[in-house]
N, C-alpha and C positions, 0 to 999 in steps of 0.2 A: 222864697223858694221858687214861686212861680216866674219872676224875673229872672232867677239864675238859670232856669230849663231854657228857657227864654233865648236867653245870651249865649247858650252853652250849647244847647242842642246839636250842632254839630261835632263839639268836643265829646260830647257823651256818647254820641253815633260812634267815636273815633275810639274811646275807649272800650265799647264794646267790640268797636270790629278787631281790638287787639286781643281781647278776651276771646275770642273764640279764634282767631288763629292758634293763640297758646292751645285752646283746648282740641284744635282740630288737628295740631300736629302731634300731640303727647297722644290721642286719642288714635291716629290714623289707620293701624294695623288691625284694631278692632271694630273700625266703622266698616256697615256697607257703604259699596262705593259709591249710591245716590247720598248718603247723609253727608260721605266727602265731600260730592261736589255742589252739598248744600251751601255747608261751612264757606267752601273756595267763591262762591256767586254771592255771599253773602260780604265777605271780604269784599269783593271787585267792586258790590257796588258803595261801600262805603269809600273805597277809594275813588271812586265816579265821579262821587256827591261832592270830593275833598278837590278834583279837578274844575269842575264846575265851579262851586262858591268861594273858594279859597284858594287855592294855588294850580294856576295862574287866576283861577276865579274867572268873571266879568260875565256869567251866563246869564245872569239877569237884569244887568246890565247892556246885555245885547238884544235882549224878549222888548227893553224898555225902547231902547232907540229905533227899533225895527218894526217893533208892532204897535209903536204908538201907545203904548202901555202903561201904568204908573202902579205901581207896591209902595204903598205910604208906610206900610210895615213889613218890613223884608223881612225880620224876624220871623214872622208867621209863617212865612213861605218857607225856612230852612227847617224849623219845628216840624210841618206838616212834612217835608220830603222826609225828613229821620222816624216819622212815626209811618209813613209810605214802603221805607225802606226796611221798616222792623215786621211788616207785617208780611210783605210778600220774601222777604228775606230771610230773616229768623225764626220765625213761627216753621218752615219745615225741616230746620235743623233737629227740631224735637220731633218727629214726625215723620220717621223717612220711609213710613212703610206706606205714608199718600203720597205717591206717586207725582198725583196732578198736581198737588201743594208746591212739591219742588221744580216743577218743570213750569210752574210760573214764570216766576223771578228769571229763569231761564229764556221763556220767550222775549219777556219784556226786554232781555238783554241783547239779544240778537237785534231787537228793532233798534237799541241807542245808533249801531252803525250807521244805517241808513239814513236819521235821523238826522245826526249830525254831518254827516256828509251831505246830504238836502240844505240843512243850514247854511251853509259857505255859500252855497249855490242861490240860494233861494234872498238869502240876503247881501250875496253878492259882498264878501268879508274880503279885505283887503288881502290876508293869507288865506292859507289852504288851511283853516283852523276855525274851527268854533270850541268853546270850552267844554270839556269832557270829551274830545276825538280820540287823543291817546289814548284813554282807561278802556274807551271803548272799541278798540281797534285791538289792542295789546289781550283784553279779556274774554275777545269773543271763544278759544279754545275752547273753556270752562262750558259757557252754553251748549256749542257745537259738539263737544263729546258724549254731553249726557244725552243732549236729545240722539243720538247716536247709539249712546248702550240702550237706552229705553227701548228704542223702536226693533234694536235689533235683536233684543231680548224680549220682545213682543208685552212689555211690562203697563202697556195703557191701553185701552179701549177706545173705539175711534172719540168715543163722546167725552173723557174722560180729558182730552185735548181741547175740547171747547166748556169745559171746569176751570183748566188754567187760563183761559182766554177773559173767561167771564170775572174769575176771577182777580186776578190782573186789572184787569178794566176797570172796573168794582171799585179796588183801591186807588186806581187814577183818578176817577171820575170824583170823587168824594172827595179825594184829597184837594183835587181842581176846585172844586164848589166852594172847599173851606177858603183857602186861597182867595178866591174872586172875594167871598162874602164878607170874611173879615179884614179885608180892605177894602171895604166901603163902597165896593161896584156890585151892580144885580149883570147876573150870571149873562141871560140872554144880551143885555147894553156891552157887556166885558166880549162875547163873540163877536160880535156887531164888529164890533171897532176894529178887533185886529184881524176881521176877515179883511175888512176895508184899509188895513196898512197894507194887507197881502198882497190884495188885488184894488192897487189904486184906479180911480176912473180915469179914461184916456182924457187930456186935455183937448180942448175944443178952441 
């Protein structure tokens, strides 16, 4: 069983993210419209994930050749993103009356843009492309509206915007540690390295 989550993990990210489009559409007319655009950001980002690792894929692929990096178990890396994805993603589909819960998954989507648009740049990508630019260009509406009805519906607290931040974060940072750790590198030696592919030293 553990091998199959294993192997599968991103099929089962995929079956759930069709599971709740079914539910989010048969459901629509009775949702408020933050649990909608929970459902829809939770969608986006499974298809993100499906950009990134699998079609066209190569996003780890490109972390490996760019930053000098090595994932002896990639596995683990796609596991942890689906259990990253479930938590800032799904957990406030049940939940829409926290606010700051949904407008998570909502920040962290607005940074993919930049992110990957920095990427091209920063690693100097033969096209105008790194993996996951589409999902992330095509999906920014979904962030950008909510954060949009929230603020204009006066629906969060100024601190209740540094909840989703923290939160967010929370789930990166953790998910990252697991990542480094259970591929066999210590956390601060795994910064080290790819700050130093980042910014290599000038030749003398």
């Amino acid at each position: 069983m553990k091998s199959f989550i294993f192997k599968n993990s991103l099929n089962i990210l995929a079956v759930t993210g069709g599971m709740v489009a079914i539910y989010t559409a048969m459901s629509w007319s009775a949702m408020p419209v933050l649990q909608r655009m929970a459902g829809l950001i939770f969608i986006a980002l499974v298809v993100h994930a499906w950009e990134e690792y699998r079609f066209p894929g190569g996003f780890m692929e490109m972390e490996t050749r760019h930053l000098n990096i090595t994932f002896p178990r990639p596995e683990i890396n796609e596991l942890v993103l689906v259990v990253g994805i479930l938590c800032l993603g799904l957990v406030p589909l049940f939940f829409p009356h926290v606010v700051w819960l949904t407008m998570a998954p909502m920040l962290l989507f607005i940074g993919q843009f930049p992110g990957h648009i920095g990427a091209v740049k920063r690693f100097k990508l033969e096209r105008f492309y790194s993996p996951g630019l589409v999902t992330a260009v095509l999906m920014q509406p979904i962030p950008i509206y909510s954060i949009i009805y929230v603020v204009q519906n006066k629906l969060m607290h100024p601190v209740e915007w540094l909840f989703s931040i923290v939160y967010a974060g929370i789930v990166m940072a953790i998910g990252s540690i697991i990542i480094i750790r259970m591929n066999g590198r210590k956390v601060f030696e795994f910064i080290k390295n790819a700050r130093a592919a980042k910014h290599p030293a000038p030749k003398g």
